[in-house]
N, CA, C and O atoms as a GROMACS GRO file, in nm:
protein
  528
    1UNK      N    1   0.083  -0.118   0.000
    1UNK     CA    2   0.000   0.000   0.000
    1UNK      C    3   0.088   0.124   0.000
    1UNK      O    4   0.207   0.115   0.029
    2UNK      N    5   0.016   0.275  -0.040
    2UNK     CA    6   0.111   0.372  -0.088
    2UNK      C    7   0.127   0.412   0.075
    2UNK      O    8   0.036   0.382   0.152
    3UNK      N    9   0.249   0.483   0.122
    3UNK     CA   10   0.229   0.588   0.256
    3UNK      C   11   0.236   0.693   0.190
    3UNK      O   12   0.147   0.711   0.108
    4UNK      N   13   0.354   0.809   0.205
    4UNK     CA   14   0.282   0.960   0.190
    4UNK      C   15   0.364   1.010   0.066
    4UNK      O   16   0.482   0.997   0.033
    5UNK      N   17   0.252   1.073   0.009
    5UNK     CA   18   0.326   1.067  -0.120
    5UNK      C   19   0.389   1.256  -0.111
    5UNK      O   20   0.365   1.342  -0.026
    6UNK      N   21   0.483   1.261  -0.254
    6UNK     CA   22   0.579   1.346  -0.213
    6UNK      C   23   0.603   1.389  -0.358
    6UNK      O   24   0.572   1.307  -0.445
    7UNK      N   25   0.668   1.536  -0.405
    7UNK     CA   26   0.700   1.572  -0.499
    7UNK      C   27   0.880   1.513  -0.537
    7UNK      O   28   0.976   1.550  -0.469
    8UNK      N   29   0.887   1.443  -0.625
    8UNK     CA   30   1.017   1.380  -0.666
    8UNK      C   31   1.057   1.452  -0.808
    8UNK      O   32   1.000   1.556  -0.840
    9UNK      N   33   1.149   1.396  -0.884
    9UNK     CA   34   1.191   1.447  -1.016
    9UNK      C   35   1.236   1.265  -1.106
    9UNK      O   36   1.307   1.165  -1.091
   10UNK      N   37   1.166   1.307  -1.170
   10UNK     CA   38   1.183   1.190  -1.303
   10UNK      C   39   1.272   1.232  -1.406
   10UNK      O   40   1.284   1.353  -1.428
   11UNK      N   41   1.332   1.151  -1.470
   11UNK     CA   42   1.426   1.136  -1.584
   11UNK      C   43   1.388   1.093  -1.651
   11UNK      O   44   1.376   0.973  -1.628
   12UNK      N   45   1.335   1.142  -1.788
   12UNK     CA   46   1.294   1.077  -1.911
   12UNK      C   47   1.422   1.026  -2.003
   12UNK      O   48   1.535   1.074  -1.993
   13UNK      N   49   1.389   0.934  -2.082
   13UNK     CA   50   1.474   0.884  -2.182
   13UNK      C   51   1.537   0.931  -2.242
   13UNK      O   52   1.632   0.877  -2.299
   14UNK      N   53   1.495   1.085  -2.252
   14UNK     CA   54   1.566   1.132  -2.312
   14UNK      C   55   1.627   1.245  -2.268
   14UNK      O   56   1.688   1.315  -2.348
   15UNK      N   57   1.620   1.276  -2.137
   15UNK     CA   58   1.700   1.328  -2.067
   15UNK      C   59   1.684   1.454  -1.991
   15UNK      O   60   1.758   1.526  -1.924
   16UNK      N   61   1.525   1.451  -2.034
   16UNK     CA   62   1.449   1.592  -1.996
   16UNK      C   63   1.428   1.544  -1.834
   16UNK      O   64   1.454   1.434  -1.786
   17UNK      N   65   1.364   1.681  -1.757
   17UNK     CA   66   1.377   1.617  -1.603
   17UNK      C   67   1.191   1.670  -1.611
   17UNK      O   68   1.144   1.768  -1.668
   18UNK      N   69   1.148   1.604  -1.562
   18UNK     CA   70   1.009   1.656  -1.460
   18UNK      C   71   0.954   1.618  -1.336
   18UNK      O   72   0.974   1.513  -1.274
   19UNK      N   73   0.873   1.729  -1.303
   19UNK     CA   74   0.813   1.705  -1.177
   19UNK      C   75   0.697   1.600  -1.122
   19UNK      O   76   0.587   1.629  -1.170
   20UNK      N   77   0.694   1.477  -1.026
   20UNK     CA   78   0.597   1.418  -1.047
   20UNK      C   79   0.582   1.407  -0.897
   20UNK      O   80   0.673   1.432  -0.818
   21UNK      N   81   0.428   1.357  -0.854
   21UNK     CA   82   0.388   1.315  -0.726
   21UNK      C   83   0.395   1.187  -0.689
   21UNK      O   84   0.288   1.126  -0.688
   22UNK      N   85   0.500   1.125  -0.656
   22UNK     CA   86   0.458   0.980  -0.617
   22UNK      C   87   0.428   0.948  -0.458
   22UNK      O   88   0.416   1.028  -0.366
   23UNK      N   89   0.421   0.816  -0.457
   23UNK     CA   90   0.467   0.765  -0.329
   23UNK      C   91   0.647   0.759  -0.258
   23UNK      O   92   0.732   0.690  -0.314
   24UNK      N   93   0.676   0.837  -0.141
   24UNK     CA   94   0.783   0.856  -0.143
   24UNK      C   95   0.885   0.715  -0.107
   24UNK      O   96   0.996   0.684  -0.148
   25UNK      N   97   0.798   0.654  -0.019
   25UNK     CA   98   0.955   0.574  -0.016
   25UNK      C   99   0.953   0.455  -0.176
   25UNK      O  100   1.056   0.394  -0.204
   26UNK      N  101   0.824   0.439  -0.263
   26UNK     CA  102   0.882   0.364  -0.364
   26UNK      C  103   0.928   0.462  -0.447
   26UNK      O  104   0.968   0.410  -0.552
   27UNK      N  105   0.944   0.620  -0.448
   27UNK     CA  106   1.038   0.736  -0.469
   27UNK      C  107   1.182   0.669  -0.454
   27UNK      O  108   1.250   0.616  -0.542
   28UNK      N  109   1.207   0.684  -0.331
   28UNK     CA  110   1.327   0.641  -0.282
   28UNK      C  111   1.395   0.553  -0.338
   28UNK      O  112   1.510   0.575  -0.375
   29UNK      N  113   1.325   0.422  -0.357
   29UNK     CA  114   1.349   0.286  -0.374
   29UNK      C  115   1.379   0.274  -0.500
   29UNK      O  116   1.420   0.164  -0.539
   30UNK      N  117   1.368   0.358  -0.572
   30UNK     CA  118   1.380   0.344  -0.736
   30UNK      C  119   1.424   0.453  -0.806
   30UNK      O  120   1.390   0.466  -0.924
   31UNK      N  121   1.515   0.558  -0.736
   31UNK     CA  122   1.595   0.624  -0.818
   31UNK      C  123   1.508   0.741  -0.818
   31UNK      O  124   1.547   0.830  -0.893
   32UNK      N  125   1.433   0.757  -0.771
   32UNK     CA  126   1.361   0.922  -0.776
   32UNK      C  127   1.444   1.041  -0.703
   32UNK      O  128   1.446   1.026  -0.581
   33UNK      N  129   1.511   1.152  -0.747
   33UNK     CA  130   1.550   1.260  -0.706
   33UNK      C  131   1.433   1.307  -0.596
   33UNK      O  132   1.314   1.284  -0.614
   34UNK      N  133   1.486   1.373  -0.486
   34UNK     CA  134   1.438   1.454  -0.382
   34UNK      C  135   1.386   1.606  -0.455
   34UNK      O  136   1.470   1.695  -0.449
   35UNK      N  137   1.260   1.639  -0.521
   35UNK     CA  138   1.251   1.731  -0.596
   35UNK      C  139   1.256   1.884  -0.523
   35UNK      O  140   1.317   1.972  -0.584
   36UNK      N  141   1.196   1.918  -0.398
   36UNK     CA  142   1.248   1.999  -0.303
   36UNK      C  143   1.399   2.060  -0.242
   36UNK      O  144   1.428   2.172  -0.202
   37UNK      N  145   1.465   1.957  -0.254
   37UNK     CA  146   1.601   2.012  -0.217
   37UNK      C  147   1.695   2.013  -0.338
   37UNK      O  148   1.810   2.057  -0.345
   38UNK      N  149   1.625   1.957  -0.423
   38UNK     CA  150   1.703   1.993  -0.575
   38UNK      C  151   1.666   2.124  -0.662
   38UNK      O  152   1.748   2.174  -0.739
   39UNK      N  153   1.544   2.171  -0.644
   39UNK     CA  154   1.469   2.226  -0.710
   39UNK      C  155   1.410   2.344  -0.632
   39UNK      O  156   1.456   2.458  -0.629
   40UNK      N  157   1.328   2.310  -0.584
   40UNK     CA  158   1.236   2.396  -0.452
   40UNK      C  159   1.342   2.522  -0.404
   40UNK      O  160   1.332   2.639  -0.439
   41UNK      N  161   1.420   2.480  -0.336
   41UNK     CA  162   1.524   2.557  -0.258
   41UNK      C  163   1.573   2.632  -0.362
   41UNK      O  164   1.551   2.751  -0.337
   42UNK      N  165   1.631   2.617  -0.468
   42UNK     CA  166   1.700   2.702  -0.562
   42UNK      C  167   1.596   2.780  -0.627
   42UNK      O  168   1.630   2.869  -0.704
   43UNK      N  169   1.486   2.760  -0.608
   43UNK     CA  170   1.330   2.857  -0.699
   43UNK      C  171   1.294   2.813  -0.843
   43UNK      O  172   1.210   2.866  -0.915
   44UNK      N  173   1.384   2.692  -0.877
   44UNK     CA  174   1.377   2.630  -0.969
   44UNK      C  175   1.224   2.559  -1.018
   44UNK      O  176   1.192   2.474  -0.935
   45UNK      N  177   1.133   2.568  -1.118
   45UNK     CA  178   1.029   2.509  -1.121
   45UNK      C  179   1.028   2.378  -1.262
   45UNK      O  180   1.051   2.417  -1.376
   46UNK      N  181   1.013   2.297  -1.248
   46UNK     CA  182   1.018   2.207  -1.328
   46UNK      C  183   0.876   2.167  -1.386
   46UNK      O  184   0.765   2.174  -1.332
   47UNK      N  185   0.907   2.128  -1.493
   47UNK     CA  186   0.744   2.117  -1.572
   47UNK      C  187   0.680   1.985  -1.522
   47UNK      O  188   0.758   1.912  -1.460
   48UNK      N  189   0.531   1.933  -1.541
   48UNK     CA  190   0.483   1.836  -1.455
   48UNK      C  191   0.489   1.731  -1.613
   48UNK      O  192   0.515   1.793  -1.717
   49UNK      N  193   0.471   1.616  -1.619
   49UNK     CA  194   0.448   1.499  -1.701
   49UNK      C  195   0.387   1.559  -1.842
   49UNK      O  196   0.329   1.667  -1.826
   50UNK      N  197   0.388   1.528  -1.930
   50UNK     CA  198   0.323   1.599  -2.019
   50UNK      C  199   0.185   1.492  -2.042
   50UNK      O  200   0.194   1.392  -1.970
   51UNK      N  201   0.065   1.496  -2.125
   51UNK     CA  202  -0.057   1.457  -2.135
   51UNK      C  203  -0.016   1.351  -2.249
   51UNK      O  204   0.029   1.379  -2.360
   52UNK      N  205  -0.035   1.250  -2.207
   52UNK     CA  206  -0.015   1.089  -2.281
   52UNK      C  207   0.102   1.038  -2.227
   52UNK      O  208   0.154   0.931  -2.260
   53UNK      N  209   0.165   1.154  -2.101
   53UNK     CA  210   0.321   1.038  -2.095
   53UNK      C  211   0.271   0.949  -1.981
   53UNK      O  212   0.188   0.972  -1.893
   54UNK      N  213   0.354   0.825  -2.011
   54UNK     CA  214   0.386   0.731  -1.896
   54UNK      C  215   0.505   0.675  -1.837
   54UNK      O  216   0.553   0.584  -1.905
   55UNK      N  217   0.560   0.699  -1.741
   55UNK     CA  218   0.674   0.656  -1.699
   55UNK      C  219   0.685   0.493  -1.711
   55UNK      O  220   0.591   0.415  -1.725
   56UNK      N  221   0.830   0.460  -1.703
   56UNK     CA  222   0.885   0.377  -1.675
   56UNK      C  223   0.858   0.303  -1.558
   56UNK      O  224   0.856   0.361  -1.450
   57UNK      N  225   0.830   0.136  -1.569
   57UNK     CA  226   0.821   0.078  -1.416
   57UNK      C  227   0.826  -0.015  -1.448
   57UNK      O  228   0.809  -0.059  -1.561
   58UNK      N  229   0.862  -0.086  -1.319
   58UNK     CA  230   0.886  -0.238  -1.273
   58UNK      C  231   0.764  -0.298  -1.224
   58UNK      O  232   0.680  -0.228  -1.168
   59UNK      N  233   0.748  -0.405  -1.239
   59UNK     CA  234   0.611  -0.499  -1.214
   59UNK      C  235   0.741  -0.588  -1.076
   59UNK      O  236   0.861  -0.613  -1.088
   60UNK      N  237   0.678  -0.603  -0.998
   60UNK     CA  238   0.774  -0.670  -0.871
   60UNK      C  239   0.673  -0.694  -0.771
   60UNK      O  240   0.594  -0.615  -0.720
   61UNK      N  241   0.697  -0.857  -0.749
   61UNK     CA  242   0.628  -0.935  -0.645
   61UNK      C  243   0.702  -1.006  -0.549
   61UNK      O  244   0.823  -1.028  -0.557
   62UNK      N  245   0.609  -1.053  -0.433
   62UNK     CA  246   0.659  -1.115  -0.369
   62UNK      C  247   0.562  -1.233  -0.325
   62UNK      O  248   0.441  -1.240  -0.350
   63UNK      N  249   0.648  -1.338  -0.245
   63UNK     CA  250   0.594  -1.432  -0.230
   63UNK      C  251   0.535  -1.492  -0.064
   63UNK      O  252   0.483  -1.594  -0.021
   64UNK      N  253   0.592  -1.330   0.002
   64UNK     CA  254   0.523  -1.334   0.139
   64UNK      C  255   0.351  -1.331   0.147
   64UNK      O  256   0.292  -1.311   0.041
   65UNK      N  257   0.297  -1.344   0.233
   65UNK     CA  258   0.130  -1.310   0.259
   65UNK      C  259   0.109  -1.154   0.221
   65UNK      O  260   0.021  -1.105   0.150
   66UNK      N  261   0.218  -1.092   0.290
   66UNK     CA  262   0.179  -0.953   0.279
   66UNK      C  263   0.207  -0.880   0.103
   66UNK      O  264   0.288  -0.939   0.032
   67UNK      N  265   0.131  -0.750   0.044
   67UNK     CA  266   0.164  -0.693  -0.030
   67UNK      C  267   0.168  -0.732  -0.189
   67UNK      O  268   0.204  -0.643  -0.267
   68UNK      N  269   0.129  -0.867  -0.245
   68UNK     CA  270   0.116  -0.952  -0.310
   68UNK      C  271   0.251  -0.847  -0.430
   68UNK      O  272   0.373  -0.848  -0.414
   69UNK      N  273   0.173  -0.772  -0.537
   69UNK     CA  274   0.229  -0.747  -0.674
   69UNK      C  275   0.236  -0.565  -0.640
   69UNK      O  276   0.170  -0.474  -0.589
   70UNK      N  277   0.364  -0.593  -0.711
   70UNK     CA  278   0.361  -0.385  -0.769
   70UNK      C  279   0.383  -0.313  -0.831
   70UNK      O  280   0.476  -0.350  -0.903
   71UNK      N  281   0.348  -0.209  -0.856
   71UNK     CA  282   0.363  -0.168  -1.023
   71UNK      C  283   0.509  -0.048  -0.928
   71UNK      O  284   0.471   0.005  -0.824
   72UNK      N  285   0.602  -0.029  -0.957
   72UNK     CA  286   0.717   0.032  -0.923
   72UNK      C  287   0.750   0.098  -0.993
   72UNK      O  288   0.829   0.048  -1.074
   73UNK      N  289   0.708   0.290  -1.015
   73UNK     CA  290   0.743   0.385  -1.168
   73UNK      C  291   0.956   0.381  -1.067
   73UNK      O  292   1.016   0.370  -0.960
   74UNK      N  293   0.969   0.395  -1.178
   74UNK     CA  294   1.158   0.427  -1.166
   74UNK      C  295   1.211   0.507  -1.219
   74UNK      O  296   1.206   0.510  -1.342
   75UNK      N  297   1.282   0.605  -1.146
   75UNK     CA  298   1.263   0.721  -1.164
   75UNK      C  299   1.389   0.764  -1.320
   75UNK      O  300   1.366   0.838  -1.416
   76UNK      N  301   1.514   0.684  -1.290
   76UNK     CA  302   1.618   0.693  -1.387
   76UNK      C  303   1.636   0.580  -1.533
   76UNK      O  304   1.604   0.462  -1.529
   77UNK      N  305   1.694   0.651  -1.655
   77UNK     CA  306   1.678   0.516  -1.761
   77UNK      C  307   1.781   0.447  -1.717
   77UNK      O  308   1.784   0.354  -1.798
   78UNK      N  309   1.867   0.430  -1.642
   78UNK     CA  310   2.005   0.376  -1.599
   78UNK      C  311   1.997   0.327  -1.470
   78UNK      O  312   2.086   0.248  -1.439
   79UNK      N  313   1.918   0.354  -1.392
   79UNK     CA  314   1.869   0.258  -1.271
   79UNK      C  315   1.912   0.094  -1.286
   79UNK      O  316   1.905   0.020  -1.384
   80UNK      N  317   1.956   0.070  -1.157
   80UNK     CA  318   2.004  -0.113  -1.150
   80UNK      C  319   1.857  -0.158  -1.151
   80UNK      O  320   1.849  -0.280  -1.152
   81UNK      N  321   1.786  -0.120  -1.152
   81UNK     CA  322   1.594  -0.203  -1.145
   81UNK      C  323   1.592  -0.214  -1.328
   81UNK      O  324   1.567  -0.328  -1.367
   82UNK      N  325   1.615  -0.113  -1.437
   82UNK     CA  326   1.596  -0.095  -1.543
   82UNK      C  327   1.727  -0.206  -1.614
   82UNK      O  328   1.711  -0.298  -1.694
   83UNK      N  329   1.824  -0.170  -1.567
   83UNK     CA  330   1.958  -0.236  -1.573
   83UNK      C  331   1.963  -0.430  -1.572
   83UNK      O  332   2.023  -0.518  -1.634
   84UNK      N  333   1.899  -0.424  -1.502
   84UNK     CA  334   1.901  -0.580  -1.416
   84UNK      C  335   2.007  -0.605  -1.312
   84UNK      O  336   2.032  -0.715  -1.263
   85UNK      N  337   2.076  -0.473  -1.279
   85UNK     CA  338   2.176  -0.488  -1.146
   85UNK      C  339   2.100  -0.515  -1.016
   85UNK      O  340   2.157  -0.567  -0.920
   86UNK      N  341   1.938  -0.470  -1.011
   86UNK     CA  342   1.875  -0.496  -0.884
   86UNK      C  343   1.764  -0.551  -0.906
   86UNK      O  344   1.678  -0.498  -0.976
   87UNK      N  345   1.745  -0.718  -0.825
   87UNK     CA  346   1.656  -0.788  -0.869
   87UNK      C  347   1.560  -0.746  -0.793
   87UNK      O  348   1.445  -0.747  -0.837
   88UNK      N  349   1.591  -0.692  -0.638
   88UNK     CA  350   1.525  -0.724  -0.547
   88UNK      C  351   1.462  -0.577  -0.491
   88UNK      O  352   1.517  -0.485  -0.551
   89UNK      N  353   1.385  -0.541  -0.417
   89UNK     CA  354   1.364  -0.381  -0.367
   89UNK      C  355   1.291  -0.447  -0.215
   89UNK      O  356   1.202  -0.532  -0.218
   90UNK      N  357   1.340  -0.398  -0.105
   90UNK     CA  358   1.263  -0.412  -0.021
   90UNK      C  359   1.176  -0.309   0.014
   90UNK      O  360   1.244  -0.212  -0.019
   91UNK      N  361   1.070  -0.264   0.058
   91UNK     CA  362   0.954  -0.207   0.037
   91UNK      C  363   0.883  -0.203   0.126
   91UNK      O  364   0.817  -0.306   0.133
   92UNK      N  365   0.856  -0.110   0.225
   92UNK     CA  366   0.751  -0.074   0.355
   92UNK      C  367   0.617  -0.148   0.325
   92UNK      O  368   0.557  -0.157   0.217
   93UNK      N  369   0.587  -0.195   0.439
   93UNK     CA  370   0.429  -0.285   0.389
   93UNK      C  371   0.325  -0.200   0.507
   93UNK      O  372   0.347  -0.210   0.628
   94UNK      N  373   0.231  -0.134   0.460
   94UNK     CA  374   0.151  -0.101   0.506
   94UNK      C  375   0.014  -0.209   0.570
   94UNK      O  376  -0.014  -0.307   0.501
   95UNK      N  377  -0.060  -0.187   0.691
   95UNK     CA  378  -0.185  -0.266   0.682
   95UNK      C  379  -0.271  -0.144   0.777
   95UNK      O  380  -0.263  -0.123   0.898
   96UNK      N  381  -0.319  -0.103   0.716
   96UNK     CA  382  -0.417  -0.008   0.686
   96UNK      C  383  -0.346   0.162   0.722
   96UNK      O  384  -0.321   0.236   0.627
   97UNK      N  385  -0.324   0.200   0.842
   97UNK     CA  386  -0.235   0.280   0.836
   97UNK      C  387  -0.116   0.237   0.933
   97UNK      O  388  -0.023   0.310   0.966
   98UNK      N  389  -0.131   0.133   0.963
   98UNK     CA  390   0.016   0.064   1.073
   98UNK      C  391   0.133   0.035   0.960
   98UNK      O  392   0.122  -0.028   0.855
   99UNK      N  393   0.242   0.100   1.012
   99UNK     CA  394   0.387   0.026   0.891
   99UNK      C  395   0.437  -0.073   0.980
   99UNK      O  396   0.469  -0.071   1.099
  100UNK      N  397   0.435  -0.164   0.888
  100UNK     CA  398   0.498  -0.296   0.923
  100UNK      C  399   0.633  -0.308   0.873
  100UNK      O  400   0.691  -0.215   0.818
  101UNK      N  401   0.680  -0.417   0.890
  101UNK     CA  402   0.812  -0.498   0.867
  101UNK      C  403   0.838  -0.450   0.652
  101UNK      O  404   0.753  -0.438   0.565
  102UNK      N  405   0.962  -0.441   0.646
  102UNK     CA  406   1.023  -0.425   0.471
  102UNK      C  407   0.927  -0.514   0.448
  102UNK      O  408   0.856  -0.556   0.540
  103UNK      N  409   0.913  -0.562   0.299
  103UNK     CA  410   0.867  -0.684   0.210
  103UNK      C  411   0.981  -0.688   0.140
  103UNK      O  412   1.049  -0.586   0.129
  104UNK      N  413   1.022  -0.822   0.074
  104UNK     CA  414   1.130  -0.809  -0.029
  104UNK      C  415   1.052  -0.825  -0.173
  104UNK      O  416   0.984  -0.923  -0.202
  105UNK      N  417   1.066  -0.750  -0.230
  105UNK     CA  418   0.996  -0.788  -0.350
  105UNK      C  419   1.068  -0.805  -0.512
  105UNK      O  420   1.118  -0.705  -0.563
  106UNK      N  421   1.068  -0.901  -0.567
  106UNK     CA  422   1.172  -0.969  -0.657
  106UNK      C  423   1.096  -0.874  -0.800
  106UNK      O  424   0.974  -0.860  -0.808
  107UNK      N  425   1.165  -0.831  -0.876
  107UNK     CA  426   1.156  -0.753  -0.978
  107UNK      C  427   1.120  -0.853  -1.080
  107UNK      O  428   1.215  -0.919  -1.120
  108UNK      N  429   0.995  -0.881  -1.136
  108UNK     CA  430   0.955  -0.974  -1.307
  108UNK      C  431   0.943  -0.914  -1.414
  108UNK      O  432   0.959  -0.990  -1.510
  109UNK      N  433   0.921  -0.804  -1.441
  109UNK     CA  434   0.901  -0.756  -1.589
  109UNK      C  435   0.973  -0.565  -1.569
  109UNK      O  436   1.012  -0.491  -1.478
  110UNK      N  437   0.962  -0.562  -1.670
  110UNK     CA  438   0.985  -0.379  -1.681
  110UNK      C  439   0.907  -0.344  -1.824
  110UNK      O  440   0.901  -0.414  -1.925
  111UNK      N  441   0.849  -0.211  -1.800
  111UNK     CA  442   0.762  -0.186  -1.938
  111UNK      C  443   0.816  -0.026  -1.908
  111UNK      O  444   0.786   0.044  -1.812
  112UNK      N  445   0.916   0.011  -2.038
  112UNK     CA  446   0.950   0.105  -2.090
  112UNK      C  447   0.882   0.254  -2.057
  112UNK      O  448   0.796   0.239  -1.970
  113UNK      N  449   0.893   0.370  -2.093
  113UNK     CA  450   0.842   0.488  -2.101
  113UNK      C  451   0.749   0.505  -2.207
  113UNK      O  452   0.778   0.484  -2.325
  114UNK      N  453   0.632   0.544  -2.164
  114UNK     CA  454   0.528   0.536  -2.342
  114UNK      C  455   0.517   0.723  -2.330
  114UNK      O  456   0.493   0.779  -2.223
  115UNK      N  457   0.539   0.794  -2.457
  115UNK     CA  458   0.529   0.921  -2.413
  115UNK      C  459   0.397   0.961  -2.528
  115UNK      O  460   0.404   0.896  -2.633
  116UNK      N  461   0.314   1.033  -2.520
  116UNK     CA  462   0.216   1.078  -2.607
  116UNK      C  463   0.301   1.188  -2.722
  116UNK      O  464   0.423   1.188  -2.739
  117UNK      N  465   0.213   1.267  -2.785
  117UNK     CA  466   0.262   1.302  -2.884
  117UNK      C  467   0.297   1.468  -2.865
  117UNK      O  468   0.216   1.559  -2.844
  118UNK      N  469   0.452   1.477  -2.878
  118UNK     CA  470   0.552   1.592  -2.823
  118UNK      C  471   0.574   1.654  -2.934
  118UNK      O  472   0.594   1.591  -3.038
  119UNK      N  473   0.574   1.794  -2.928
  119UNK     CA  474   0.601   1.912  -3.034
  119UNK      C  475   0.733   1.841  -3.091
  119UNK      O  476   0.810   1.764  -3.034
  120UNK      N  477   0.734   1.910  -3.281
  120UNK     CA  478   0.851   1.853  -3.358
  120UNK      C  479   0.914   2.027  -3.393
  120UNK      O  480   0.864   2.138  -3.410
  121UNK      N  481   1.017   1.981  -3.392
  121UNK     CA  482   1.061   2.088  -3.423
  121UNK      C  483   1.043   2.140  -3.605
  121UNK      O  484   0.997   2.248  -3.641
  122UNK      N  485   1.082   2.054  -3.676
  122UNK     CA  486   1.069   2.054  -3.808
  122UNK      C  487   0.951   2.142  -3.841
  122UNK      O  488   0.850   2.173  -3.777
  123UNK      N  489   1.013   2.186  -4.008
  123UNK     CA  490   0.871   2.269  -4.082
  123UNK      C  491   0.878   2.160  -4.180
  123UNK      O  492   0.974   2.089  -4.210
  124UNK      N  493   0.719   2.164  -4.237
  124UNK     CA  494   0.698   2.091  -4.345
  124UNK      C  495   0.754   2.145  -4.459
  124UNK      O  496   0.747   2.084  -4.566
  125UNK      N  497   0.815   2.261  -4.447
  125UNK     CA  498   0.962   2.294  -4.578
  125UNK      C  499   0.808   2.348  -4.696
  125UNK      O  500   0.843   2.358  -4.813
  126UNK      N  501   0.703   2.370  -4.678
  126UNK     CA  502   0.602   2.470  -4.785
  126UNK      C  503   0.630   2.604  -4.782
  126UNK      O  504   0.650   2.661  -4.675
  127UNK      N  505   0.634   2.669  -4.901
  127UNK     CA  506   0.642   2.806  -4.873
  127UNK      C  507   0.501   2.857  -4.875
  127UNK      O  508   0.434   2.861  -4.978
  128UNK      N  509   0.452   2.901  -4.746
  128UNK     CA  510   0.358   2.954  -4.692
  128UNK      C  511   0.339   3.138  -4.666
  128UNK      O  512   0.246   3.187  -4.603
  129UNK      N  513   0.433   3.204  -4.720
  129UNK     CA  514   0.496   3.358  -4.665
  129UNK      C  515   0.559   3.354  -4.571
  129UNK      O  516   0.654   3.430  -4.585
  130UNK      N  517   0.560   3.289  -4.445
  130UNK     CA  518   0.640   3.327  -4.351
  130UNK      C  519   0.790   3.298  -4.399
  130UNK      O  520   0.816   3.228  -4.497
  131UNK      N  521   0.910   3.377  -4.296
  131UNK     CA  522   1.000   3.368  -4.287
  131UNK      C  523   1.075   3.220  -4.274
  131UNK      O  524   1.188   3.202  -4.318
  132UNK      N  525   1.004   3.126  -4.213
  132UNK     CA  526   1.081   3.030  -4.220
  132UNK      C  527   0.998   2.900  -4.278
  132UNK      O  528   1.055   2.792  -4.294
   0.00000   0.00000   0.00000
């Protein structure tokens, strides 16, 4: 279950940074920047997700009673979760609002960044009057 969620910073694929709300400690757990003390403090404002994007995440289960399956967004393309350097994430287990004991939860799949459709820079090269 989520505990308190928190403003972090994501790394897109391509290298742009944005602002997102997750849950903080699977923040933590997966490469999410501290977006407040990176950002916040310097007056820095970072743009939020754009409309059709989807981050990057790990599908990771375990085989205790508690916490069954999880969808895990990750915050870097170079992360050991993305990598296959980290199989494993241990993970606060909530039961209802009591925190319990880590879970270990074994990493099974990863599904890429899907991003919707982002301004091109290009002109269709028609001469229309304008300058360019």
């Amino acid at each position: 279950m989520a505990g308190s969620r928190k403003w972090m910073v994501y790394e897109g694929d391509d290298g742009n940074e944005y602002a997102v709300q997750i849950d903080e400690s699977n923040g933590e757990a997966a490469n999410f920047a501290d977006y407040g003390i990176l950002y916040e403090v310097a007056g820095v404002v970072l743009p939020v997700l754009p409309k059709g994007f989807q981050m990057r995440y790990a599908n990771a289960q375990t085989n205790a009673n508690e916490g069954g399956t999880r969808k895990i967004w990750v915050g870097t393309p170079n992360s050991g979760i993305i990598t296959g350097a980290i199989a494993t994430l241990l993970l606060p287990y909530f039961s209802g609002t009591t925190l319990g004991a880590a879970v270990a939860y074994a990493i099974s799949s990863i599904v890429g960044e899907k991003s919707g459709a982002r301004p091109k820079v290009g002109d269709t090269g028609i001469l229309d009057g304008d300058a360019s």
